[in-house]
N, C-alpha and C positions, 0 to 999 in steps of 0.2 A: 475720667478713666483713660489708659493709655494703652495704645492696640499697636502690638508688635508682631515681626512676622519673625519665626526662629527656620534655620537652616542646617543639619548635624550631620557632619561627612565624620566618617570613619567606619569601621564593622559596628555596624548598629543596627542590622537586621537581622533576625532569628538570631537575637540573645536577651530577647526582654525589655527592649529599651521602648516600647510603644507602652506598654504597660508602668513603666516606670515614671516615664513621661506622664502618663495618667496622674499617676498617684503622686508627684512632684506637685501637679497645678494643684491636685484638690487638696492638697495639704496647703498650700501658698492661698490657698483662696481664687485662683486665677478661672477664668471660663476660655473656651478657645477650643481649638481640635489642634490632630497628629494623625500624620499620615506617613506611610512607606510612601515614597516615591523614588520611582526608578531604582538606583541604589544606595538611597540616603535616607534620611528624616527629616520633614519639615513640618507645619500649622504657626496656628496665630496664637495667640492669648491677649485677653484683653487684664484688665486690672491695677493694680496700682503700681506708680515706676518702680518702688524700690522692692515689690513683690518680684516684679518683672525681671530685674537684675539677678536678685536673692533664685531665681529659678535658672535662667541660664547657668549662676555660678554653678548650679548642682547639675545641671546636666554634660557639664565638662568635669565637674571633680565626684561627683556621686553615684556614678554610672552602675549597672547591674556587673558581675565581676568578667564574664565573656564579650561584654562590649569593650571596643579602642576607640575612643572618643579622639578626632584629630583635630576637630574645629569647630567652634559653633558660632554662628554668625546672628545678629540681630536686624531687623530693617523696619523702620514703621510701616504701618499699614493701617491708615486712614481709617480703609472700608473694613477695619476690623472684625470678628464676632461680637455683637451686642452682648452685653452685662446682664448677667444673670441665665444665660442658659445653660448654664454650667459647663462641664469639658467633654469631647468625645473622641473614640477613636474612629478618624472614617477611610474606608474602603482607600485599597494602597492604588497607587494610579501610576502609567509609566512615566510619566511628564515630559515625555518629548527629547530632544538632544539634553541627552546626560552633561552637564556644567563638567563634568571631568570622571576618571575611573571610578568602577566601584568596587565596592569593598564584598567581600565573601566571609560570611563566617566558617570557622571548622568546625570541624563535628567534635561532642565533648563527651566524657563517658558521664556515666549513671551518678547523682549527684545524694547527698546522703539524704536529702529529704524523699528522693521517689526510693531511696536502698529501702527505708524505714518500710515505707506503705506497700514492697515487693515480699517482704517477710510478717507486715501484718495481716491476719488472719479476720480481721473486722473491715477491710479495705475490700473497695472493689476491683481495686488493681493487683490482689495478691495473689504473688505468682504469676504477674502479666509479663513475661519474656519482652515486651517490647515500650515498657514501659516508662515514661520522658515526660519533661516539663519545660518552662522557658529558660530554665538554666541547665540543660542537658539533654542527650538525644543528637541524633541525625541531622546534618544540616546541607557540609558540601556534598555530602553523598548522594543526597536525595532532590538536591535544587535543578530543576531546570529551565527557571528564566527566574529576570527581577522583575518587578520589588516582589522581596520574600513571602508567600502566601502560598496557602494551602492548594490552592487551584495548581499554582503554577512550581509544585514538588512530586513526585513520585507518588504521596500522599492524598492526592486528589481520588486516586478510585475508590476511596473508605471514606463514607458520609458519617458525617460526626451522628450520635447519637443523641438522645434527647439530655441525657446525663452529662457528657461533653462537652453538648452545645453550651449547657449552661453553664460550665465552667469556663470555656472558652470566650466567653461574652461577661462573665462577673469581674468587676476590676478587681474584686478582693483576692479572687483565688489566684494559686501560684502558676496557673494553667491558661490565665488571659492570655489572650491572642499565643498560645503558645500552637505554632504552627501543625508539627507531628502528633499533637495529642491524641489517645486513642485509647482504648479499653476493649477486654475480652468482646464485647459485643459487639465494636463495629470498628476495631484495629484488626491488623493483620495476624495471621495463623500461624501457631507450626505446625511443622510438616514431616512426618516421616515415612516415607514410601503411603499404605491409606489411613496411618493413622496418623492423630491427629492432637495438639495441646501436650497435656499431662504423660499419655500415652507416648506419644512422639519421643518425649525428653528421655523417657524411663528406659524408649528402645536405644536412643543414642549411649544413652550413660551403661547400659548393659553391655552393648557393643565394646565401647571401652572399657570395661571392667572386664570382658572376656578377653582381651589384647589385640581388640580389632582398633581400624581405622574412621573416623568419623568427618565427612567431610560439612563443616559447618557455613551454613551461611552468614557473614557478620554483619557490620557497619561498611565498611569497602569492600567486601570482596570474600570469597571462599577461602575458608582458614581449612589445615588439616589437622588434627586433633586425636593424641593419643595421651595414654597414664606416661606420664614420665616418671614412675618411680620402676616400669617395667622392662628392662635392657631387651627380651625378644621384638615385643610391640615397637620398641624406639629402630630397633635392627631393621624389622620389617618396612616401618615407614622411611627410615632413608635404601634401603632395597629397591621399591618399588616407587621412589620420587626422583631415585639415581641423585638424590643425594647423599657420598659416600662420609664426608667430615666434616661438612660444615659447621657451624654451630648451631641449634634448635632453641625457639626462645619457649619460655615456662610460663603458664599463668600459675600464679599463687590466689587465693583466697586475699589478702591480706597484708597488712606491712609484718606482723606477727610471722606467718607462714613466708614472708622475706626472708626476714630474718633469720628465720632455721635454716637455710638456704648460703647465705651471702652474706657480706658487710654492707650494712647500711647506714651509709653516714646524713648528717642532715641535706645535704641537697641532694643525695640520692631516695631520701623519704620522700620530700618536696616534688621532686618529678616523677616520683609514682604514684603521688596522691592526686596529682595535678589535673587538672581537666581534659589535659591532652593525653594522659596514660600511655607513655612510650614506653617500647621495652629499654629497661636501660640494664648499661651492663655493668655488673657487680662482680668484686673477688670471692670465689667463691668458700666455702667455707670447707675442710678437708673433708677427704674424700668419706673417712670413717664415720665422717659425722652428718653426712647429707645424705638424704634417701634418694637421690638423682639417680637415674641409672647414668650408669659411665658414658655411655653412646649419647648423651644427650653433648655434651662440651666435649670432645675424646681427645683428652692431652692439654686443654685450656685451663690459663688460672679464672678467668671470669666468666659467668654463666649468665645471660641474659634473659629477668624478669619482668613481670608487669602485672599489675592488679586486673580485674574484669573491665572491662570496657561498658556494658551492658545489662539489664538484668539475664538474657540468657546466660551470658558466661558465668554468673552469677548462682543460676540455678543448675545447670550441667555441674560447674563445680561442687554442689553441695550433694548434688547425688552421684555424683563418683567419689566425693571423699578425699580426693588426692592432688597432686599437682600435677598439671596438663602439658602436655607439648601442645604451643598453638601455631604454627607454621605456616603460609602462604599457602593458600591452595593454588598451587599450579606445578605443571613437572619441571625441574629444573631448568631454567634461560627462557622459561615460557612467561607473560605476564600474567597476573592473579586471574580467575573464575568472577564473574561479578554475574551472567546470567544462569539460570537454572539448566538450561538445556547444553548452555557450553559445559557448566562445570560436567553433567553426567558424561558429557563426551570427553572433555578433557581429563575428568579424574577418574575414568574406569579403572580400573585396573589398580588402584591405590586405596582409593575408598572402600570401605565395607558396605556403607552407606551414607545418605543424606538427611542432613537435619535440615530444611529449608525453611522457607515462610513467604506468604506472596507481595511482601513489598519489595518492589525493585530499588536494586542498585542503578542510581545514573551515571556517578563517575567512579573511579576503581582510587583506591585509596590502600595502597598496604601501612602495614604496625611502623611510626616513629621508633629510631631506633636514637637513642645519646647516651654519650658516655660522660664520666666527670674524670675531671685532672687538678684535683682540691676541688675551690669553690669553681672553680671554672667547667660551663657543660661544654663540650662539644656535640655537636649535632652528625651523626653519623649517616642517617636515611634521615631526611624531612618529608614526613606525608599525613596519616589520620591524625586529625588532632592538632598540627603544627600548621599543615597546607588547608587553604592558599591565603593566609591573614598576610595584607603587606608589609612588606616590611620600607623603611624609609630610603631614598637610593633620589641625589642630587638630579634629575630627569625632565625634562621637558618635552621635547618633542617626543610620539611613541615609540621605543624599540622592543625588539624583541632577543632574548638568546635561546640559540635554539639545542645547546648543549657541548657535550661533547659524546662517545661512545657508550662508555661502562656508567652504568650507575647514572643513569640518564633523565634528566630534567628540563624542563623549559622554561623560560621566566618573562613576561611579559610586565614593563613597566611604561610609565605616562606622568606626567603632573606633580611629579614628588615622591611616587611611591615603584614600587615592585611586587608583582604578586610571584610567587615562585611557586609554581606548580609542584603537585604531588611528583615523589620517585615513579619513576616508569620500570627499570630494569635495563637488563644491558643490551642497547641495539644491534642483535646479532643476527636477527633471523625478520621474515614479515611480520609476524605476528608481534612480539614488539613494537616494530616500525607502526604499526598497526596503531597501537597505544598509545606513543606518540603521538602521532595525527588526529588520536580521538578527544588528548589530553591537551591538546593545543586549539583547537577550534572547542572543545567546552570552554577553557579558561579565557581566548580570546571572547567570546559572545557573552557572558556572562560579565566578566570585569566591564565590557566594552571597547578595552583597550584595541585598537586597529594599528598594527604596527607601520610605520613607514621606514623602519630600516630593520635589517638582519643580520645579528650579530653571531658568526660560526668560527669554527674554528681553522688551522689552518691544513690539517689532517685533510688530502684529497678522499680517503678512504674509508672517511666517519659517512657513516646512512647520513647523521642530521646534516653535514656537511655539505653532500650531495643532495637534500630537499630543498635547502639552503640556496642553494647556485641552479636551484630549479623554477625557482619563485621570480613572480615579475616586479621583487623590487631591489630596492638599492640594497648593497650589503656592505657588511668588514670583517675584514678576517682578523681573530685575535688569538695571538699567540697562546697555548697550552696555557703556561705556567704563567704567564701574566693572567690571565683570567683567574687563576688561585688565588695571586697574591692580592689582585687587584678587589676580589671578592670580600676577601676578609676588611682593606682595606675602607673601601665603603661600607662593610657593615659599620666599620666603627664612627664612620663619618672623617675620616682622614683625607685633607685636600689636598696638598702640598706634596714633593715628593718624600719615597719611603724606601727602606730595603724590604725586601721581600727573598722571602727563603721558602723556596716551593720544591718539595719532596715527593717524589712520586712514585709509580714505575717507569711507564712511559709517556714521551707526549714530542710532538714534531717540534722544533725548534724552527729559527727564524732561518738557519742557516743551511737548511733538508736533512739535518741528522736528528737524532732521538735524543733530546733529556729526560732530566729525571730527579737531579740534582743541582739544583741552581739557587746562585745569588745573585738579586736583578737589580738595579736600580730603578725604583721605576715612579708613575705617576699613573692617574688613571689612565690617561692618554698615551702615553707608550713607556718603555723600559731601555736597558743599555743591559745585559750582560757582565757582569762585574767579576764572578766565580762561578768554580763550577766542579765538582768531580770526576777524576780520571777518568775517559772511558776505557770499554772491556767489550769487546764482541759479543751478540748474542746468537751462536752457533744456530744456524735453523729459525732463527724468526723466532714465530711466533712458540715454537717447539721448544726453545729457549726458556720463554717464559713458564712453560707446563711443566720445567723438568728443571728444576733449579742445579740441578747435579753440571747439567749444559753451561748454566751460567757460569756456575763456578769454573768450570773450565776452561772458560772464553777467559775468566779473571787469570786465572796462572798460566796460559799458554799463549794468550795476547794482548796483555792488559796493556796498559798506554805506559810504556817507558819512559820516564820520566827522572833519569838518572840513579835509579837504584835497582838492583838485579833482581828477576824474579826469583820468588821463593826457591828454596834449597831442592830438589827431586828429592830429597831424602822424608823432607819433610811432610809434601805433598803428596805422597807415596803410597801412605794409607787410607788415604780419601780413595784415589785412582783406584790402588787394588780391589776396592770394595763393586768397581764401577766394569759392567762389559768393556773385555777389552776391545772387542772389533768396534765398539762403539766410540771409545776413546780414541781408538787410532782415527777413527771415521769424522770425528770432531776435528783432529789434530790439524788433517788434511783440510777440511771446511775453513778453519782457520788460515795456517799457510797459504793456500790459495784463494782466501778471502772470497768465497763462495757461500753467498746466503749467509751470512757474519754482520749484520748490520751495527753498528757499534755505539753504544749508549753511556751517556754521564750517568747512572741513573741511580738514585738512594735505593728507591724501594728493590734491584736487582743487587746491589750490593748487601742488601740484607737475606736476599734469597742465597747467595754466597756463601756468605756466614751460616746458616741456618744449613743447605748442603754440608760445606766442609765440618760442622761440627753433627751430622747424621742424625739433624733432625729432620732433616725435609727433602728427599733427590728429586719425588715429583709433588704436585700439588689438584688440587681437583676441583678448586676455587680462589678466586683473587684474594691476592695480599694470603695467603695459607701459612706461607715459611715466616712470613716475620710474624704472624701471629700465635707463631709456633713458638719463632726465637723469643717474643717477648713474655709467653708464657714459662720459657726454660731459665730465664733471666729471672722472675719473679723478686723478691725485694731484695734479692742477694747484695752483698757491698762488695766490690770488688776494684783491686788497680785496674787503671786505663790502659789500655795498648799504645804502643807509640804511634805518633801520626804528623803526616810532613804536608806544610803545605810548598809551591813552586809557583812563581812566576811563567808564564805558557802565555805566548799569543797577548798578551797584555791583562790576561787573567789571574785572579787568584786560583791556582789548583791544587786539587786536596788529593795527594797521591795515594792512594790504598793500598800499594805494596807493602810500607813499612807496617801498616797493619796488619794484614792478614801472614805474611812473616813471624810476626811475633803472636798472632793466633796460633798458628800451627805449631812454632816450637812449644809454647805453653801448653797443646792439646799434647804434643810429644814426649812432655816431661811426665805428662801424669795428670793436666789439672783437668778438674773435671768440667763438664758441658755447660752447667749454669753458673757459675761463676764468671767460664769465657765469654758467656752470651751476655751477662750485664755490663761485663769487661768492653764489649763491642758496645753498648748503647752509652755507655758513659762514653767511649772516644769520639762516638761520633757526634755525642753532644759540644764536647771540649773543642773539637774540629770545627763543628759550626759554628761555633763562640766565634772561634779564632777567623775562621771567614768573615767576617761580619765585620768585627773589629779593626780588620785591615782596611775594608771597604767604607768604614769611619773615620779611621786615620787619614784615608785619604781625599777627606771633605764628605765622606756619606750623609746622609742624614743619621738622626736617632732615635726614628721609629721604626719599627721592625716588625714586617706582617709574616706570619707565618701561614702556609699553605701547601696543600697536596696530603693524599691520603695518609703518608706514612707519619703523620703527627694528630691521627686519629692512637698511635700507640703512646698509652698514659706514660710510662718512661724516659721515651725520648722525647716528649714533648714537656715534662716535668723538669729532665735534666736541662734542657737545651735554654729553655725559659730563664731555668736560675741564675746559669751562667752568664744569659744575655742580659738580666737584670744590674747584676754585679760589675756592668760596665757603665751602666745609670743608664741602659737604653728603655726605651717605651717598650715593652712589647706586646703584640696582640693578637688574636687566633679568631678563625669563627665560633658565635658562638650559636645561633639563628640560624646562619646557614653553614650548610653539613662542608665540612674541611676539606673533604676530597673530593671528585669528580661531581655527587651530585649539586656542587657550589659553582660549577663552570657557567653555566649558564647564566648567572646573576653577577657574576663577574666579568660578563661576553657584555651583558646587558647594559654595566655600569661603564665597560671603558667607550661603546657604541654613545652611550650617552656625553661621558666626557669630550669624546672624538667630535659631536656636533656642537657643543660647546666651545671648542677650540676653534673651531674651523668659522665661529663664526664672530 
């Protein structure tokens, strides 16, 4: 007999893989054990070589479907388990200095075999709101130490039952070693104000069926929960969350109940069925024909869906009958509710009431949000469901990135891999900064990973910035938009250098002014500057960006002269009249006297331009509003491009905006209408970035081309821009893992921090 010792690194705890491993040997014939240790899986087996082999193969290609299997190692071991005691699972143990990171499972929604036993009526789990197995249920949310075990999750205060126990200990059942298991008798409760289970649900779903507010407890955190087919209840809930337009995402029942809804193409079924259940966003279906109330998307072509996550979602839905708004519990720039006593504090005044239940949340985890552009996802928020699984990132020594402002992330990598932590929200106040700090020492202590350097950015004025430069270790500063480009770039595993085309609104340049719009040459390790977009004063700061009406003004009364005159007054004219005049004149002078004018290359403000001058947008009341405005006014229309120039500047390629928005406004002048001009603008500035690139190939570039910055989260310009850069035979690639905008900086901070020690050495 021959006695080997196995070693399995990857997400291989709390997804079944102890159990699988079971049922592996005893099918092989093998005797041996398995254990959790620290954050891996290891035991012995003794048996015959070629069983022995025949079992590793399957434990790297036969895995349970929530397991990443990244390595399995074999070693003999002499002092084997003796033959014939068959196999066990024993007790997980921390084993001392971790061999390297570990891995974290995500949390997965409700899988169809516990849907089945949630709706059977002969189960004893029917009707159990909190209902899970080892392929499903609660994982990052509820962990708080390794290796994965009950003791040491959220889980611990619910002693399994005698029913339980026994499933939890039979290798047959689906429910071995599955960590969260639980049932009406000794899982956790719902809750509502003193009632309680059945009762509870019945008060919440009437709540909502009256057009009240329901603030729910989930899997991450405090959702808020109203009928989305009712436009007062939708009113009231952005009223009193003070959010005025944003969009509100919907659970459906269903791919069926999608479908009535939106377009669902196959990889948007795919990522709704998925384990990770993100909202994803969909064109939505017209208005005639959707029972959406309006307030739910107000002026958007696509509406963002998502099936149940949960058996609760599961049963709320079937006793209101309808389709939900399921929203973030928390008041707008504030971060999600994840305990009981904050959420009643934080969500007075919104909530009608509370659905609760007494298992705590330990990490805060808001709803994954992606979008598709064809087959291709883009990751828009990465959190429940998607965080914190690593992802792959060239890395040795540990670094960490600590972000950037909006849409904030941290990412802590070591050994080969990257973990990227759950979205935080945007660093504007303490209490985020708060989240941050809570979301960084969970994610460090749990992976293990212990950073020795800090990757930030170069914005003196970012919170993560300033934590950054407050720490006692070594740091690097890495430019904005190389960390975008740099992001994507490593996702794909790109070494060598690459163009990078990073879109944004704002972000500090190497040189102390603002881009936004850049073509970089670059590698993970540093960039060059190649192209860029004219810049245009942003009147007022940051008052600029709230009020797109500003920008646009900064565009025609100071944009970057670049040998073509600004637009006609004639032309310009009726924008202006529309606009205060003392406010106009008040800008004029801000401008002229370059007072508070700070002046930016920037894509995403030249879209708020466009979107002003064509009166769809003068102020906005959330990020990126105007171009999600413009590209809902664009919709599939076909239309001619605008003309567009690029110039020689400073030894740059630059893409003058004058000639365009020029010929914006005569066309708005003649008569043409608003959506035709707005797909007008996204076709030129796809053609414009062709033509940037292409120059910047001509003149030795490379011919891979990473695309980055939020503004290629819009399906259109990210569609046209692609095809284009195709059609020159270039490579090109976008994030698809990690989210394309802001919340991707930090894995990008993370990746050039790594390259940088790699260079250097």
């Amino acid at each position: 007999m021959n006695c080997r010792h196995f070693h399995v690194d990857g997400v291989v705890q709390g997804v079944g893989f102890r159990p699988f491993v079971y049922r592996t040997a005893a099918e092989l014939g093998l005797d041996g054990w398995v254990a959790n240790v620290d954050g891996h899986v290891e035991g012995e087996v003794t048996g015959a070589a070629v069983a022995i082999e025949e079992f590793a193969d399957r434990l790297r290609t036969c895995a349970p479907a929530l397991a990443r299997v990244r390595r399995v190692r074999l070693a003999d071991s002499p002092a084997g388990p003796p033959y014939g005691r068959g196999f066990h699972v024993r007790r997980s143990a921390p084993g001392g200095a971790a061999p390297g990171p570990r891995d974290l499972p995500p949390d997965a929604a409700i899988c169809d075999a516990c849907l089945r036993e949630l709706y059977d009526p002969h189960d004893r789990r029917h009707r159990y709101p909190f209902i899970n197995c080892t392929d499903c249920g609660p994982r990052a949310t509820i962990i708080e130490d390794l290796p994965y075990d009950r003791v040491r999750t959220t889980m611990r205060r619910f002693p399994l039952c005698a029913a339980c126990a026994a499933e939890y200990h039979d290798p047959g059942d689906r429910r071995f070693h599955a960590e969260p298991v639980a049932c009406p008798v000794c899982g956790p409760r719902l809750a509502w104000e003193r009632l309680r289970e059945e009762d509870a649900l019945r008060a919440a779903a009437e709540t909502v069926d009256s057009g009240g507010i329901v603030a729910l407890k989930g899997l991450g955190g405090f959702q808020l929960v109203c009928d989305a087919t009712d436009e007062r209840a939708v009113a009231e809930l952005r009223r009193r969350k003070d959010r005025p337009a944003k969009p509100l995402a919907v659970m459906v029942r269903d791919l069926a109940g999608a479908a009535r809804l939106a377009r669902v193409g196959d990889a948007e079924r795919r990522a709704l069925t998925s384990p990770a259940r993100p909202v994803v966003l969909l064109a939505r279906r017209p208005r005639g024909r959707s029972p959406l109330a309006p307030g739910v998307h107000p002026g958007l072509s696509d509406v963002g869906l998502f099936l149940p996550t949960t058996g609760l979602h599961h049963l709320l839905l079937d006793e209101v009958g309808r389709p939900l708004v399921v929203t973030s519990g928390n008041r707008s720039g504030e971060p999600i509710a994840v305990d009981d006593a904050e959420a009643r504090t934080a969500l007075s005044g919104i909530a009608d009431g509370f659905l609760t239940h007494d298992r705590p949340i330990r990490s805060r985890y808001d709803d994954s949000v992606v979008r598709f552009a064809g087959r291709s996802r883009v990751t828009v928020r990465r959190a429940r469901g998607l965080a914190p699984a690593a992802l792959p990132l060239p890395v040795g020594e540990p670094v960490a990135g600590v972000g950037a402002q909006l849409k904030h992330t941290v990412t802590l990598a070591a050994a080969g891999r990257a973990h990227l932590g759950p979205h935080t929200g945007d660093l504007a106040d303490l209490a985020t900064h708060e989240a941050f700090l809570a979301a960084y020492d969970q994610l460090r202590r749990l992976t293990g990973i212990e950073p020795r350097i800090l990757a930030h950015d170069l914005h003196p004025g970012y919170l993560s910035t300033q934590w950054a430069q407050a720490q006692p270790l070594p740091r690097t500063a890495v430019q904005h938009h190389h960390a975008h480009v740099a992001a994507c770039a490593a996702e794909h595993g790109v070494r060598g250098p690459f163009l990078g085309v990073a879109y944004d609104g704002l972000g500090l340049g190497d040189d102390g002014t603002l881009w936004g719009g850049e073509i970089l040459l670059a590698t993970l390790r540093g960039f060059r500057r190649v192209g860029r977009f004219a810049t245009a004063p942003l009147p007022g700061g940051e008052a600029a960006v709230r009020h797109p009406c500003r920008t646009a003004l900064g565009q025609l009364l100071g944009g970057e002269r670049l040998g073509c005159p600004p637009p006609p007054v004639e032309l310009s004219r009726p924008f202006t009249d529309r606009l205060d005049p003392g406010g106009v004149a008040a800008v004029r002078t801000m401008i002229d006297r370059e007072v508070n004018c700070p002046r930016a290359s920037s894509a995403g403000r030249l879209f708020d331009t466009v979107a002003a001058l064509l009166g769809i947008a003068d102020r906005i009341t959330y990020e990126g509003e105007a171009a999600v405005r413009l590209e809902a006014a664009a919709g599939d229309i076909h239309a001619a491009p605008l003309p567009h120039r690029l110039v020689r500047a400073d030894g740059l390629w630059v893409y003058d905006t004058v000639p365009t928005l020029t010929a914006l406004l005569a066309r708005l002048h003649d008569g043409e209408r608003v959506g035709p001009l707005a797909a007008a603008f996204h076709l030129t500035l796809a053609i414009a970035t062709a033509d940037l690139v292409g120059r910047a190939v001509s003149e030795g570039g490379p011919r891979t081309v990473c695309l980055g910055g939020g503004c290629f989260v819009n399906r259109r310009l990210l569609t046209e821009t692609r095809r284009r850069l195709r059609a020159q035979g270039l490579r090109v690639l976008v994030g698809g893992e990690v989210p394309v905008g802001d919340g991707g900086i930090s894995f990008g901070q993370a990746a050039v921090a790594a390259a940088r020690i790699t260079g250097e050495r």
